[in-house]
N, C-alpha and C positions, 0 to 999 in steps of 0.2 A: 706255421700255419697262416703268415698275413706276412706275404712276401712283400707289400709295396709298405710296412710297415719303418720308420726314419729308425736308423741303428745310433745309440750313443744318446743325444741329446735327443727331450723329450718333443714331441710335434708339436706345433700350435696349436691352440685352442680351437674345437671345431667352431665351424661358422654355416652358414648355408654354402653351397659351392658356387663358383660362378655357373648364372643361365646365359649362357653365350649367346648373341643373334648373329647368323649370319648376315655377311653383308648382302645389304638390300632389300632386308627385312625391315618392313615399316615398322616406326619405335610402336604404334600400338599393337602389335601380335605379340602372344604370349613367346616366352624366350621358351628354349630348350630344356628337358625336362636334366638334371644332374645326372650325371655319368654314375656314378653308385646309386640312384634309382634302377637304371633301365640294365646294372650287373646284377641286383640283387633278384630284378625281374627275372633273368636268364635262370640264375640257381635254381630260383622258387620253379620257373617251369618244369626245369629236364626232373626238381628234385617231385614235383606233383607228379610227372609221368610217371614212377616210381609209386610213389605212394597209393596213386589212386589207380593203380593196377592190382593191387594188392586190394583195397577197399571196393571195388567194383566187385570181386568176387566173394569176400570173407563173409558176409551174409550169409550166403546160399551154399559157402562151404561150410559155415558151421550148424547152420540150422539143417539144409536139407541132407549135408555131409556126413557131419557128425553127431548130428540128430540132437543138440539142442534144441529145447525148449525155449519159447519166447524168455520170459524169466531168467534162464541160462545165459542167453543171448544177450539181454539187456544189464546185465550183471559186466558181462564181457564188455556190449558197447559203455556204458559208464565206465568201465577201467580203463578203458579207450581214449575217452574224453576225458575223464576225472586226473589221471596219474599227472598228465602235461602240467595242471593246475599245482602242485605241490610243490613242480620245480618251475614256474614260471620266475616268483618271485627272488628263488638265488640266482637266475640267471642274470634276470633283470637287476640286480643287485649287482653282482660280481663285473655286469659288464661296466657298470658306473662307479663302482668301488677305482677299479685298475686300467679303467676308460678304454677297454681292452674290448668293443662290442664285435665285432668281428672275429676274435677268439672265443668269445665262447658262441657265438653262430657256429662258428665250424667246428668245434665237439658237438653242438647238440647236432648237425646236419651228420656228421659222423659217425656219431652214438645208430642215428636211424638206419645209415646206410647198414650198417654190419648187424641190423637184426632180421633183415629182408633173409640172407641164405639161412638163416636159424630156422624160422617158420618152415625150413624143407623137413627140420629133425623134430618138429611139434608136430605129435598127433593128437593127444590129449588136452583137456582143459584146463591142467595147470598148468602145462608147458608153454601152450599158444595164452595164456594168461599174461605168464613171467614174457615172455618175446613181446609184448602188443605193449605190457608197462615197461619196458627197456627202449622199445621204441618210442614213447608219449615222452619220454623221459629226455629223449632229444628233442625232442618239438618244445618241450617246456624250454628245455634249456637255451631252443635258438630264437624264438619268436619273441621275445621281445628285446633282443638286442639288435635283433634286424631290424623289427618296425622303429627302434631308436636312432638307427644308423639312417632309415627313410626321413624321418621328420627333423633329422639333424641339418640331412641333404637340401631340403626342401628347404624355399621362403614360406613363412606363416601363409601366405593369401595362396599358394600354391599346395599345399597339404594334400587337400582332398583331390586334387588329379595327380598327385605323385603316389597315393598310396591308391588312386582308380586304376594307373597303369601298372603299380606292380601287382593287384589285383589280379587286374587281366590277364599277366603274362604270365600269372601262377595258374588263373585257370584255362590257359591257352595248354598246360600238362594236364591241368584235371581232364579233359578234351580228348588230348592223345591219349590217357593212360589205360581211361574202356577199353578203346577201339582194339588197343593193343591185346589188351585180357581175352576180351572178345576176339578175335584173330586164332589168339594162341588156343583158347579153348574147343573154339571150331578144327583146329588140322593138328593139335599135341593129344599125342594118346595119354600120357599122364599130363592131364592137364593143367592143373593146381601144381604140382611141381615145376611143371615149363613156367606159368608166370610168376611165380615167386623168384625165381633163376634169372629172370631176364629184368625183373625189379628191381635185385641188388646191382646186377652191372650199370643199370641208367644211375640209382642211389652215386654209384661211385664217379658217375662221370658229373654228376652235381659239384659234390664236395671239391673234383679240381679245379673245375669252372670257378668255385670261389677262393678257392687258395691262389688262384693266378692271376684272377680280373676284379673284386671286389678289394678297393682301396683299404687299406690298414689305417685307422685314425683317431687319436687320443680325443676323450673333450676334457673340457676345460676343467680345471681341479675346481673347489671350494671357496667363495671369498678368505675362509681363515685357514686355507691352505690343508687344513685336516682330511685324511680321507673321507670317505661318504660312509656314513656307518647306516644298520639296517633299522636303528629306533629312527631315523632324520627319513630314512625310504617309506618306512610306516606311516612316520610322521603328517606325509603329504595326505591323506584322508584328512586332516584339518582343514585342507584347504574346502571351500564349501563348494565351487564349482566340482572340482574331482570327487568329493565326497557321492555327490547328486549322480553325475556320471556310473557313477563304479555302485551305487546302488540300481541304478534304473538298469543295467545292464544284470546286474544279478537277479531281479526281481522280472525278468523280463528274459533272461536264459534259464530260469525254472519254469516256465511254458513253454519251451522249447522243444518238440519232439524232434530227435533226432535223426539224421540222414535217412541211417539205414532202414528206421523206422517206416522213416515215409515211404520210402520204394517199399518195402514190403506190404504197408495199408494201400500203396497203390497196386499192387499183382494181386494184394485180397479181393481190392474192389473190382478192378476188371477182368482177372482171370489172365494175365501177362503170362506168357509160356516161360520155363524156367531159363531157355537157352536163350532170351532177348531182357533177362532181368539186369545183366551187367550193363547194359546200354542205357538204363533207367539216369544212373550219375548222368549220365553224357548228356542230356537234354538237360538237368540242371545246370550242368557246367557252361554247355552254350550258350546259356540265357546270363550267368554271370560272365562270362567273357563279351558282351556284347555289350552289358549296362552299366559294367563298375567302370569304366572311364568316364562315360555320362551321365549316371550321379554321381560321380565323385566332383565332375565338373557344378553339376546342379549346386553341390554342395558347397562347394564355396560362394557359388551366386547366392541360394533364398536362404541359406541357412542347416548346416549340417544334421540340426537336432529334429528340424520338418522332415527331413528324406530318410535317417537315422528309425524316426516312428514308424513315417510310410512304409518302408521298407517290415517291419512288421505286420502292420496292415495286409501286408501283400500276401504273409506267410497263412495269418489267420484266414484271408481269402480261399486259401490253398486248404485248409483244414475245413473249409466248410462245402469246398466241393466233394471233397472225400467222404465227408460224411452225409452227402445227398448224393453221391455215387451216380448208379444209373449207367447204361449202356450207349451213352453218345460215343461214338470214335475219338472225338476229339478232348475230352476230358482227361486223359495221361499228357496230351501236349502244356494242354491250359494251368494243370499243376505243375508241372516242370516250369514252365516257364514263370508261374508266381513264385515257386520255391529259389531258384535262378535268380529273379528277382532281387530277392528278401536278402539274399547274402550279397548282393552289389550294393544295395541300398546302406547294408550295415557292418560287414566285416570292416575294409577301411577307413570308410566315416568315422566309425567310430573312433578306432586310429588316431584322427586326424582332429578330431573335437579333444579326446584329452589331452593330445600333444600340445594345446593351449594351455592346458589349465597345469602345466609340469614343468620345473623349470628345468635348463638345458644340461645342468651336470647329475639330474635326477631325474632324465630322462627315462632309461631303461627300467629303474624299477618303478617310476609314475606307470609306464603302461602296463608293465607286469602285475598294477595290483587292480589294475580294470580290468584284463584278461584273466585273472587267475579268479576271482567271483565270478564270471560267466560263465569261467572252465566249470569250477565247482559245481555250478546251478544246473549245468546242461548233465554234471555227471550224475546228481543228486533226479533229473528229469530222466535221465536213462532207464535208473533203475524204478522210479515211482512208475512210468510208463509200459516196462516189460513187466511189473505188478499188475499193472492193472490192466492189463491186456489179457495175462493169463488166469486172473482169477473174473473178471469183469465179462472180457470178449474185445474186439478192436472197436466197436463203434462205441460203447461208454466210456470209452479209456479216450479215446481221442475227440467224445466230446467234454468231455472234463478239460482238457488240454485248452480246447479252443474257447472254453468259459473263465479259464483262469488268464489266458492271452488276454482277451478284450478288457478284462479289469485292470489288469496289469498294463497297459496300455493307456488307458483313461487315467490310472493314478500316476502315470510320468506326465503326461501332458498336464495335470492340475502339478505334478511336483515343481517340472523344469520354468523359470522363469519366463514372462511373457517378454520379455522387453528384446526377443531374439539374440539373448546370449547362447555364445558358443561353446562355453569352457572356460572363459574370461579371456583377458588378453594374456599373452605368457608372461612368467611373471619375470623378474629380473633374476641375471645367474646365477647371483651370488645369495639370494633371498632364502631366508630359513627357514625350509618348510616347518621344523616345528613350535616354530612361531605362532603360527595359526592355528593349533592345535585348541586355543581356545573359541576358536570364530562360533558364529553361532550357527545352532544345529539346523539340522537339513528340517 
């Protein structure tokens, strides 16, 4: 699975990789962003056109389709979001146990590919249940050995434009992946079969992309030579920068209304015809392809944890036009583009603030246990929000949403320290995270 991986003896100890300058590049321009950034970009692209060909329509196949119920639906998207959360953490584990992150990337990218032509043979809602948690189950499994293998690549002061540009070049697929749905559904007479068909073939053309061009590379064992066991991966919640981190993000992903959500509160509120709903993603995605390189840049300049809020900011913005609604034309742009927003502002950055606070052979499972709380929080929001949508209605459901947001946002700004810390500095590699397990509490 990781062809450029050293046979026999083990590899060096990862390091940041050289940022090359061309000659005649003045020494003050930023150098060249690492070659396993801008491969892991590629994957992430062709594997988003895939994915989000699939998620541009599963909405409105299963709601207008197969005639779920908000409730139903939101049961579904929380298995959706919630499964990845269960396995983030042994991915993120395994891949720092056996310094193997690129292996297990490419099971979990693989796991996903091969559930795209499944979805042809689900008609029912336990079937597309079992297919949607088999495929979370790769995502869990690859996402945080990749973000490990990004911030391994990167220099600390470069973080937040390495993980702005593989951002972007993930949702340069989120981009194509509509268009394509949309395409297919305009001129396929079975149309949900043609895109699920044409989903697995890009799936597959991901996974070789990474078995041939994404570097194979150990990191560096333990000071006392022992493997990385999963109480020392736990462990690192002692530390108090990640503690604060991996709380504000959970307390702050259970106000979180989800994608599918919003596009559908947004066809409630304007009356969006059903055959331009799949296009809905794609204004999001443009607006995150357009700003996660430039805050992620911002982000290393004023401070990752200012743009990290903002970027919240922007979302509850978004929840509060929806719920003054109204018939301006331009109100479907204006929320796409805060929602757009909200995830350049936060998907990476965040990434890239606790990659500080993680030391580098507990890399993958430090991220994995900031990602696997949000996971959690957003699954735990899926299902309290298609609750109360269907017993409430959409506008009390989504104003509760947006009154638990702004709280939740005021108590990280009084949590996170004033003094513009980012996650601390990294600590050293050989440092025991459960050492800190006494530090004092958040």
């Amino acid at each position: 699975m990781y062809v450029a991986d050293s046979r026999g003896t083990p590899a060096p100890a990862v390091t940041p990789e050289p940022q090359a300058v061309a000659p005649g590049i003045r020494p003050g321009r930023r150098a060249a962003l690492a070659p396993t950034v801008l491969a892991l970009g590629t994957v992430s692209l062709i594997t988003d056109v895939s994915s989000e060909m699939v998620t541009a329509v599963l909405p409105l196949y299963l709601v207008a389709g197969l005639g779920l119920t908000p409730l139903g639906f939101g049961l579904l998207d929380g298995l959706y979001n919630g499964v990845s959360a269960l396995v983030r953490l042994t991915g993120g584990h395994l891949g720092d146990r056996f310094g193997r992150h690129k292996a297990l990337a490419g099971i979990g990218y693989g796991l996903s590919a091969l559930c795209k032509p499944l979805l042809l043979l689900a008609h029912t809602l336990p079937a597309i249940g079992a297919v949607l948690a088999l495929d979370r189950t790769g995502k869990g499994l690859r996402t945080a050995p990749r973000d490990a293998l990004i911030s391994l690549s990167a220099a600390p002061e470069d973080r937040g434009r390495a993980f702005g540009v593989h951002r972007a070049m993930d949702t340069a697929g989120a981009l194509i992946g509509p268009i394509l749905a949309f395409l297919i559904l305009r001129g396929a007479a079975e149309g949900y079969d043609a895109v699920f068909t044409v989903s697995a073939c890009v799936a597959a053309l991901g996974v070789l992309v990474l078995v041939l061009f994404v570097p194979g590379r150990r990191t560096a064992p333990t000071a006392t030579g022992a493997p990385v066991s999963l109480r020392a991966s736990l462990g690192l919640l002692g530390r108090r920068d990640l503690r604060r981190i991996s709380l504000c993000a959970l307390l702050l992903g259970l106000c979180t209304v989800s994608d599918a959500f919003v596009f559908l509160l947004l066809q409630h509120s304007t009356g969006i015809a059903d055959r331009w709903f799949a296009l809905l993603s794609l204004g999001t995605a443009a607006a995150f392809f357009l700003l996660a390189l430039p805050l992620g840049r911002l982000a290393d300049r004023i401070g990752r944890w200012r743009v990290f809020l903002g970027g919240h900011l922007a979302l509850l913005a978004a929840y509060g036009i929806l719920l003054v609604g109204g018939d301006q034309p331009a109100l479907p742009y204006v929320v796409l583009l805060l929602h757009g927003a909200f995830y350049a502002a936060t998907d990476g950055v965040l990434m890239a603030t606790a990659a500080g606070a993680v030391p580098e052979q507990h890399r993958g499972g430090g991220l994995a246990l900031v990602q696997t709380g949000q996971a959690l929080a957003r699954f735990a929001a899926s299902l309290g929000f298609g609750a109360a949508w269907t017993f409430w209605g959409a506008r009390p459901a989504l104003a509760v949403a947006a009154v638990a947001l702004a709280g939740a946002v005021a108590f990280c700004v009084r949590l996170w320290p004033q003094d513009g810390a980012e996650g601390g500095a990294a600590p050293e590699a050989g440092a025991d995270p459960e050492a800190s397990v006494a530090d004092a509490a958040v």
